[in-house]
VOBA-1610 file (N, C-alpha, C; in pm, whole numbers, padded with zeros to 5 digits, always signed):
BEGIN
Unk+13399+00814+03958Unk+13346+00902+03853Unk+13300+01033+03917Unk+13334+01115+03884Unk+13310+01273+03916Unk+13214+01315+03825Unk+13080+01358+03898Unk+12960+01406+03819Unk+12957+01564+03858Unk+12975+01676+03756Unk+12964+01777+03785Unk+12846+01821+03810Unk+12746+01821+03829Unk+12623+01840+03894Unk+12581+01810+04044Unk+12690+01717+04083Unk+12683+01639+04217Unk+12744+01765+04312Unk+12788+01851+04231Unk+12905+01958+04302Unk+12810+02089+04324Unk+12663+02042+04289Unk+12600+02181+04314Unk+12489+02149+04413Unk+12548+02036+04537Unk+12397+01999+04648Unk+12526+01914+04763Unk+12459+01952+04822Unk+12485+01913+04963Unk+12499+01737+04936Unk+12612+01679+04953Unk+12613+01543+04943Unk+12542+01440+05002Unk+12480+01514+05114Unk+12354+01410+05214Unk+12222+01448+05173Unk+12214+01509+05087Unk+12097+01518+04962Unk+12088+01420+04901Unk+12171+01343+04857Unk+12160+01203+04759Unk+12107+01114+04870Unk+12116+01144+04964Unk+12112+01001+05090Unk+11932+00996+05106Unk+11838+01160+05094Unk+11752+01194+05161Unk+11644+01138+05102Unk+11636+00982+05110Unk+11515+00922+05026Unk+11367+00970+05058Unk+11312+01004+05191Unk+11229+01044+05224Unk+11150+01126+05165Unk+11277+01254+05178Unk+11252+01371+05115Unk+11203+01357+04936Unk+11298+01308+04880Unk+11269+01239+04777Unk+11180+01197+04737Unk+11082+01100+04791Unk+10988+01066+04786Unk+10839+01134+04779Unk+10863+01289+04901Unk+10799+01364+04907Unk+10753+01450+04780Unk+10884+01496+04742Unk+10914+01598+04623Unk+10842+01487+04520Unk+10864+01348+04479Unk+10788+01279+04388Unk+10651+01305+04388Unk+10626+01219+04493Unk+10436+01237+04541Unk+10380+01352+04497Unk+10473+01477+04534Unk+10428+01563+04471Unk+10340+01661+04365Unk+10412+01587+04286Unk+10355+01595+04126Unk+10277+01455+04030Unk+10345+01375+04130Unk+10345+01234+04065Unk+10184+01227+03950Unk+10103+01266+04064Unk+09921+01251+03985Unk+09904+01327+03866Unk+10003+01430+03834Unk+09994+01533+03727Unk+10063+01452+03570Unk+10142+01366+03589Unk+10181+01249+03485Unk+10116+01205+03413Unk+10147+01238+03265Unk+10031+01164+03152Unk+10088+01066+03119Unk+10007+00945+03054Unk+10047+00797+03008Unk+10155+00891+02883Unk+10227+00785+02864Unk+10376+00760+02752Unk+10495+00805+02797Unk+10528+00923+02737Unk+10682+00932+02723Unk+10698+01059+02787Unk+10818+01037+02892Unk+10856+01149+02982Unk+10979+01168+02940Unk+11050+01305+02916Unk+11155+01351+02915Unk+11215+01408+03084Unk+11287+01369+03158Unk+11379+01455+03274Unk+11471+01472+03229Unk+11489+01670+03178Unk+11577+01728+03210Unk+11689+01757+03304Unk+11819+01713+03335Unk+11885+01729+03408Unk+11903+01645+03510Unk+11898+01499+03485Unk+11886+01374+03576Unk+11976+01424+03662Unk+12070+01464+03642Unk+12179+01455+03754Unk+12240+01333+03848Unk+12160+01299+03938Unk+12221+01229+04062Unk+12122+01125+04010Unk+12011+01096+03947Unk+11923+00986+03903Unk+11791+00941+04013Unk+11815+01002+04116Unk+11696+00948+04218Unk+11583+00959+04177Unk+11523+01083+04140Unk+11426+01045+04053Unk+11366+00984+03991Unk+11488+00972+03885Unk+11454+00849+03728Unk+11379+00774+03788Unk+11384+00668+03890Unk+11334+00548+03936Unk+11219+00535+03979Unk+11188+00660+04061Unk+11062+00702+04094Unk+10945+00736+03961Unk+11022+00786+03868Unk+10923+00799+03742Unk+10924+00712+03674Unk+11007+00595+03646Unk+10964+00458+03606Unk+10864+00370+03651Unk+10860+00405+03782Unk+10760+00334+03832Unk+10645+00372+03862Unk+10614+00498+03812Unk+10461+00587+03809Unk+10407+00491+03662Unk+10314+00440+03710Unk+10245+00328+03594Unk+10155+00401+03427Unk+10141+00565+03464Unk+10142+00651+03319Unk+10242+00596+03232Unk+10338+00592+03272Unk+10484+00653+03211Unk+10551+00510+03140Unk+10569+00503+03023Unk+10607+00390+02909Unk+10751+00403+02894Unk+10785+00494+02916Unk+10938+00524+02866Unk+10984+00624+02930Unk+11100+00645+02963Unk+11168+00753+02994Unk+11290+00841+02915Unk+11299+00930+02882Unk+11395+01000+02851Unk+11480+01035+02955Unk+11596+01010+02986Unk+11714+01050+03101Unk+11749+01132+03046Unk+11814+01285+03083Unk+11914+01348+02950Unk+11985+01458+03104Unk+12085+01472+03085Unk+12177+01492+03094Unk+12326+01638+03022Unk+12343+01712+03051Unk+12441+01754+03003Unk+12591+01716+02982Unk+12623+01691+03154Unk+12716+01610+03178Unk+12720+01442+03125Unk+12793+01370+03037Unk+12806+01263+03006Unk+12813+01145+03096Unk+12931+01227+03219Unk+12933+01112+03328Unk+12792+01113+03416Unk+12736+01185+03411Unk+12581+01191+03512Unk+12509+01050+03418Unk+12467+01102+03325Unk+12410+00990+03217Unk+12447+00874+03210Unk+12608+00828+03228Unk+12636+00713+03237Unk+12643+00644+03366Unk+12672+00735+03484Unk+12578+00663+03636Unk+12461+00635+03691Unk+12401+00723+03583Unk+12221+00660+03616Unk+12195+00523+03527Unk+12232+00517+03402Unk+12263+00406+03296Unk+12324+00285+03425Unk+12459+00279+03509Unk+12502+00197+03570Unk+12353+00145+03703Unk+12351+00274+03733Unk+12215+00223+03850Unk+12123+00195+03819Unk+12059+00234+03697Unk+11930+00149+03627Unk+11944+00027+03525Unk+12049-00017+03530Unk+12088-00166+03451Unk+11987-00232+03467Unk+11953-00266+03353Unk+11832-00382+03332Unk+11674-00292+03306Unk+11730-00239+03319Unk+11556-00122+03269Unk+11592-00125+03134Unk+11485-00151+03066Unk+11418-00147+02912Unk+11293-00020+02855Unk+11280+00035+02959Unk+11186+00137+02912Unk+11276+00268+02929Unk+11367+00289+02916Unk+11479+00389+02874Unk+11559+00426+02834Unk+11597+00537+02780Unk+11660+00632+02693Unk+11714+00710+02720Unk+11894+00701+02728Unk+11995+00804+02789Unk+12023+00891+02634Unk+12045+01005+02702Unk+12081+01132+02588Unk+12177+01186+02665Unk+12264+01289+02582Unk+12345+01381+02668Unk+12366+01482+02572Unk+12287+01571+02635Unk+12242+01731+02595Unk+12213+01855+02646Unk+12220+01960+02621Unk+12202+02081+02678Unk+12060+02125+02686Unk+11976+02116+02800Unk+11868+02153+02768Unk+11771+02056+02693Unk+11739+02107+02594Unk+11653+02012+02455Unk+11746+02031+02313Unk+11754+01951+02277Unk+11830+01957+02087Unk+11743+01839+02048Unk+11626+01911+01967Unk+11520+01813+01912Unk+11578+01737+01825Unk+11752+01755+01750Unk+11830+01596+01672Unk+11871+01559+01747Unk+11871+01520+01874Unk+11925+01448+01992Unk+11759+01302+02009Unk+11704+01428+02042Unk+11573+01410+02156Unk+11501+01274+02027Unk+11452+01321+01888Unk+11399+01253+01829Unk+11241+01204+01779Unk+11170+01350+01902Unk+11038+01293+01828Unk+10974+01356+02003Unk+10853+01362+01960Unk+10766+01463+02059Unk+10722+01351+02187Unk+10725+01391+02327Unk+10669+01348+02407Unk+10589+01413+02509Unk+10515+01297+02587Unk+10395+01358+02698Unk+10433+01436+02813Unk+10547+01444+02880Unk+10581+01511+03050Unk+10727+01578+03001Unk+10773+01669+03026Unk+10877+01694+03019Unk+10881+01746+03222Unk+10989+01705+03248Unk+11014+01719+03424Unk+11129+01792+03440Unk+11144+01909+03538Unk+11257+01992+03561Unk+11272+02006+03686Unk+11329+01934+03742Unk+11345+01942+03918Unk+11488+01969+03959Unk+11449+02101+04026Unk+11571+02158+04095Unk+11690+02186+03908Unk+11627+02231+03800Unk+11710+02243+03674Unk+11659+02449+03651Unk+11565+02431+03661Unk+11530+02589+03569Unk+11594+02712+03617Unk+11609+02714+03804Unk+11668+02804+03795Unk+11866+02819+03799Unk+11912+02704+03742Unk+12040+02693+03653Unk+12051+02732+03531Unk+11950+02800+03486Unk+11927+02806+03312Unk+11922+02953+03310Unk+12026+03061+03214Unk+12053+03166+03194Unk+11896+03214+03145Unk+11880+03163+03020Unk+11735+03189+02947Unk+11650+03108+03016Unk+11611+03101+03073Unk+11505+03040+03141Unk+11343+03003+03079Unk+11329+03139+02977Unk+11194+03109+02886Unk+11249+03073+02784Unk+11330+03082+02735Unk+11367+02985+02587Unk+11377+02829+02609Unk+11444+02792+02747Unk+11383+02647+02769Unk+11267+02635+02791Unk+11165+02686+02814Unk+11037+02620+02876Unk+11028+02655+02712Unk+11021+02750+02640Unk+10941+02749+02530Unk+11009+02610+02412Unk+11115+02561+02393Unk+11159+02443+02370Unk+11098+02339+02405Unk+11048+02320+02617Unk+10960+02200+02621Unk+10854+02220+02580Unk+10797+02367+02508Unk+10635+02390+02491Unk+10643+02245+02311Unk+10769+02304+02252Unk+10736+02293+02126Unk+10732+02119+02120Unk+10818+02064+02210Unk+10867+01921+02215Unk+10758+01819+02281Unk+10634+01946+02342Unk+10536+01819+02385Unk+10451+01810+02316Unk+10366+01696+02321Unk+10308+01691+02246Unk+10109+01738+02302Unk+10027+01702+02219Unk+09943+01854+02240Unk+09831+01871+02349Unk+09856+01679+02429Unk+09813+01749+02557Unk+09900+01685+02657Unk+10024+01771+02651Unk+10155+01734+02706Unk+10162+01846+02826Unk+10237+01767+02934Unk+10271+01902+03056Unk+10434+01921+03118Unk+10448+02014+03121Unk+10571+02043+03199Unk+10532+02019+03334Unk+10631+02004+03407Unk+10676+01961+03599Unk+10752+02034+03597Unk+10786+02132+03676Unk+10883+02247+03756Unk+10857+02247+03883Unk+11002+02238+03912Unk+11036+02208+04088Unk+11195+02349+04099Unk+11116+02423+04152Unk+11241+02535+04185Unk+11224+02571+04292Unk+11330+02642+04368Unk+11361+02706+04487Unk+11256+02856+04486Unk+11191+02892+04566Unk+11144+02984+04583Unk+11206+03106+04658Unk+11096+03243+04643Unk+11139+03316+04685Unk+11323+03377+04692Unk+11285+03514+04618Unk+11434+03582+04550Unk+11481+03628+04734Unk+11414+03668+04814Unk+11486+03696+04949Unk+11583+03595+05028Unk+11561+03458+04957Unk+11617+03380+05025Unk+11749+03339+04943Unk+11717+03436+04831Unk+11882+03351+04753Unk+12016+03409+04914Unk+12107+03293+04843Unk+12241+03379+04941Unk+12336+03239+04926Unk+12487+03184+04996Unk+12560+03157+04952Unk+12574+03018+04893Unk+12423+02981+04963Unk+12419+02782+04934Unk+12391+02809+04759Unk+12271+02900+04731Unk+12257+02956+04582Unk+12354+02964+04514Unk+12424+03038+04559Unk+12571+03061+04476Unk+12660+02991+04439Unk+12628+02897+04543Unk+12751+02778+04491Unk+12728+02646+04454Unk+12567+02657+04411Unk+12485+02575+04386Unk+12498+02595+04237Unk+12487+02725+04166Unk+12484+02761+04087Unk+12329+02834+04009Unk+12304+02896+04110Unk+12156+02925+04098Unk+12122+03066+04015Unk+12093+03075+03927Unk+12058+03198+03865Unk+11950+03333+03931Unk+11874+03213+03996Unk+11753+03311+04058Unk+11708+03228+04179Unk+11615+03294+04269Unk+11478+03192+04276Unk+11403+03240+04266Unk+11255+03178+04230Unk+11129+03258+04190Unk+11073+03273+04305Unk+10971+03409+04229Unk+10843+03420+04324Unk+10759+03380+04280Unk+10626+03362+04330Unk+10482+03231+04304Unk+10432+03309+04137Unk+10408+03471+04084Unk+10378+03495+04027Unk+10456+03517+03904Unk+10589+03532+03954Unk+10711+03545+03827Unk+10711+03408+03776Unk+10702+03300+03853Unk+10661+03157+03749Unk+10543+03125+03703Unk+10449+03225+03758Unk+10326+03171+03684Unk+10328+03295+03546Unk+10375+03385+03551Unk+10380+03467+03413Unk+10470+03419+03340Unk+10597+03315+03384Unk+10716+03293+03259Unk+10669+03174+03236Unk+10591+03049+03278Unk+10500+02972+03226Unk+10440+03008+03084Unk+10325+03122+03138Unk+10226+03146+03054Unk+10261+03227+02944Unk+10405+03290+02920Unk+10456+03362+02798Unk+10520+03239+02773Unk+10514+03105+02793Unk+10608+03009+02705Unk+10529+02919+02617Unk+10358+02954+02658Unk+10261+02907+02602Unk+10178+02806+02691Unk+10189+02789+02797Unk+10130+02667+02919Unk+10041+02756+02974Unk+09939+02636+03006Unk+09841+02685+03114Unk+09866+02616+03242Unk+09824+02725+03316Unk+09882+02660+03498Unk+09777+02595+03533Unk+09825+02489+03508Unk+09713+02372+03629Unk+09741+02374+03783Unk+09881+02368+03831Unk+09873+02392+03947Unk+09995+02496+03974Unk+10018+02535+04074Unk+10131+02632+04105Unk+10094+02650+04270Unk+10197+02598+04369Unk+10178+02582+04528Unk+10350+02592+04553Unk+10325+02630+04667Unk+10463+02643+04779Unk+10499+02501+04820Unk+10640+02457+04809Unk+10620+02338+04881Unk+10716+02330+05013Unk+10717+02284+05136Unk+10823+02279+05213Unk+10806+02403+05283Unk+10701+02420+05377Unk+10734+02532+05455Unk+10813+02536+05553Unk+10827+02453+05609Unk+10932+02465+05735Unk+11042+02482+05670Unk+11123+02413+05550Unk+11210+02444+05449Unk+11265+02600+05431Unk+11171+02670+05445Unk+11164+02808+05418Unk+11235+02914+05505Unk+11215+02868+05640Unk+11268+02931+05770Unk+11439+02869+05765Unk+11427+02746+05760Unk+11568+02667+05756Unk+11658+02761+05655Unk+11615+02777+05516Unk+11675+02828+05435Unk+11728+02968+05472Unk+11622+03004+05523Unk+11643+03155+05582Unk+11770+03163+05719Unk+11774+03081+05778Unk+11843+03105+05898Unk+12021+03065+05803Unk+11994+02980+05715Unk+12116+02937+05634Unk+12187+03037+05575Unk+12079+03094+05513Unk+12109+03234+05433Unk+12196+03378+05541Unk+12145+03349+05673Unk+12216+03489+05717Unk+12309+03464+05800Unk+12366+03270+05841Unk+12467+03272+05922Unk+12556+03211+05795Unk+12548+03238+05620Unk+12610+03230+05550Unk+12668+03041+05559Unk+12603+02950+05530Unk+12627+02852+05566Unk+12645+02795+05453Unk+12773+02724+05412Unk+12805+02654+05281Unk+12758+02583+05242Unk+12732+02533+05113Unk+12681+02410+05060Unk+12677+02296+05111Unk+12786+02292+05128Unk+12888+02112+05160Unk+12989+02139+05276Unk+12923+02163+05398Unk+12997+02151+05508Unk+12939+02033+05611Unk+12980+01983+05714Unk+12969+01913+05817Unk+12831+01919+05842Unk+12831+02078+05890Unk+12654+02109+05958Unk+12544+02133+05852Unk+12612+02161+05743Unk+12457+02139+05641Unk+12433+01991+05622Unk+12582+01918+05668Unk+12484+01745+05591Unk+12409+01737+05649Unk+12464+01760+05808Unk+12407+01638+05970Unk+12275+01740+05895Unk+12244+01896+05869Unk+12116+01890+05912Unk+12021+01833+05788Unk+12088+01841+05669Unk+12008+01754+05573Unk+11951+01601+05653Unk+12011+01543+05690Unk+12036+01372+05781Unk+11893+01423+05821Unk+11935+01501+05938Unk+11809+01562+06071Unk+11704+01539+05968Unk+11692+01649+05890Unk+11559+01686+05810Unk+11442+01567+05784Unk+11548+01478+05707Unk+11490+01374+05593Unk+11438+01297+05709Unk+11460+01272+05842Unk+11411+01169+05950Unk+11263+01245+05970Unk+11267+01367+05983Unk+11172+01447+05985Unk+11023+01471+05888Unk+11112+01410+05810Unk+10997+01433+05682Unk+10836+01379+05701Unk+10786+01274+05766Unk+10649+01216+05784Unk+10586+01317+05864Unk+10638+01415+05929Unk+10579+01541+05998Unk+10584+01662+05968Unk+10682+01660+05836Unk+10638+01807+05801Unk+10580+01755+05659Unk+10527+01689+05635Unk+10442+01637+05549Unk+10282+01655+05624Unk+10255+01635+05725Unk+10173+01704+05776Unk+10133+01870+05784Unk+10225+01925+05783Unk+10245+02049+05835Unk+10280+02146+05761Unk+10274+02076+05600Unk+10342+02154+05478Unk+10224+02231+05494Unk+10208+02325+05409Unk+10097+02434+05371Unk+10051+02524+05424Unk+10057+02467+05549Unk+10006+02545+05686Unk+09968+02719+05689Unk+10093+02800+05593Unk+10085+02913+05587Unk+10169+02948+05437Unk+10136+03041+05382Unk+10137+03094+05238Unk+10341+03086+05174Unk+10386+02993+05282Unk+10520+03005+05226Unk+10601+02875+05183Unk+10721+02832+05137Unk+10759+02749+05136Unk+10940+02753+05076Unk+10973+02654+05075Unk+11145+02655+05044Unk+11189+02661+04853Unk+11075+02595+04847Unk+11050+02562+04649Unk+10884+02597+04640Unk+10875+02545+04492Unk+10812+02591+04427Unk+10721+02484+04328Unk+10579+02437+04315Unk+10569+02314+04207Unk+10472+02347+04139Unk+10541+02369+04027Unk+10436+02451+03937Unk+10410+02301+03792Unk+10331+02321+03729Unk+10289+02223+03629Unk+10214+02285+03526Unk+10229+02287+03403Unk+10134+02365+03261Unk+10114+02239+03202Unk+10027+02265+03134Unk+09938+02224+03048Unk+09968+02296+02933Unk+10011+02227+02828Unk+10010+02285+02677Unk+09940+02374+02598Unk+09941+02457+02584Unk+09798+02523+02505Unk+09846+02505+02398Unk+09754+02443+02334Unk+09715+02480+02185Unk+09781+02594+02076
//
């Protein structure tokens, strides 16, 4: 099965449970009890991780691509607290009814309008509901992995905290994540290094072994590779 979304990440990205794990932990504490919508399951690693955050009653999977939706459906067989969709974004006759988390990891900056989706998850949560945003940071670092990733932008710390707050959210948190990430990206960016070659897997591989130490060492200084921002609904 060919998942077109799988075609926009480095294939030893699916492998990088560590990392994964990291990016979860992340946000994980910001999760309200009930019903989570993830935008843009894609590859599904996630999903599993948010099933098992003990807030969370149900999941919404959704999907654009049909075949993405139906390989996370194959890898989560036997789960009962979920709900595959396959949709663009949000289509509230799809979706069916208001929920608590809507989650966008590694999705927003693929999105042309970018505030017309967040203002969609404003309307779809419910009223003390939060968005999760996980994007690539910093516009200096776009270059060819972006491009063929399919990346519209990447933000800076304050351009997501103002397209948040014109979508109607209040910023509970907004931090850099992955600083060492940041330099990597950078050195990627100017020896023009492809998506999906040999030396970006091995160094994805490298990385993810790495991860229990730059988990230490994240924050350290005002930069990072992404971005984890979280709102709060206003009223």
């Amino acid at each position: 099965m060919s998942v077109q979304s799988h075609e926009t990440m480095s294939p030893a990205i699916r492998e990088a449970f560590r990392y994964h794990e990291w990016v979860f932990q992340s946000f994980a504490r910001h999760l309200r009890p009930g019903v989570a919508l993830e935008i843009g399951s894609g590859h599904g690693i996630y999903a599993r991780h948010i099933l098992e955050s003990p807030p969370i009653e149900e999941l919404i999977i959704s999907d654009i691509d049909p075949r993405a939706v139906e390989a996370i459906r194959a890898e989560l067989a036997g789960q009962t607290r979920t709900l595959y969709v396959v949709m663009d974004g949000i289509e509230p006759d799809k979706l069916g009814g208001s929920v608590d988390n809507v989650i966008l990891l590694n999705v927003l900056e693929h999105i042309a309008d970018d505030e017309h989706l967040l203002r969609c998850c404003h309307e779809v949560l419910r009223a003390d509901g939060v968005v999760i945003v996980f994007a690539p940071a910093f516009a200096r670092l776009y270059g060819r992995m972006d491009r063929e990733a399919g990346h519209h932008r990447r933000y800076e710390r304050g351009q997501l905290r103002d397209l948040l707050e014109r979508s109607g959210f209040d910023v509970v948190e907004l931090r850099y994540f992955n600083t060492i990430g940041f330099f990597g990206w950078w050195v990627n960016k100017w020896i023009s290094s492809p998506i999906n070659s040999a030396g970006t897997n091995l160094q994805v591989r490298i990385y993810d072994r790495l991860v229990p130490f730059l988990r230490r060492v994240d924050g350290i200084i005002p930069l990072g590779q992404s971005l984890i921002a979280v709102g709060a609904k206003r009223s």
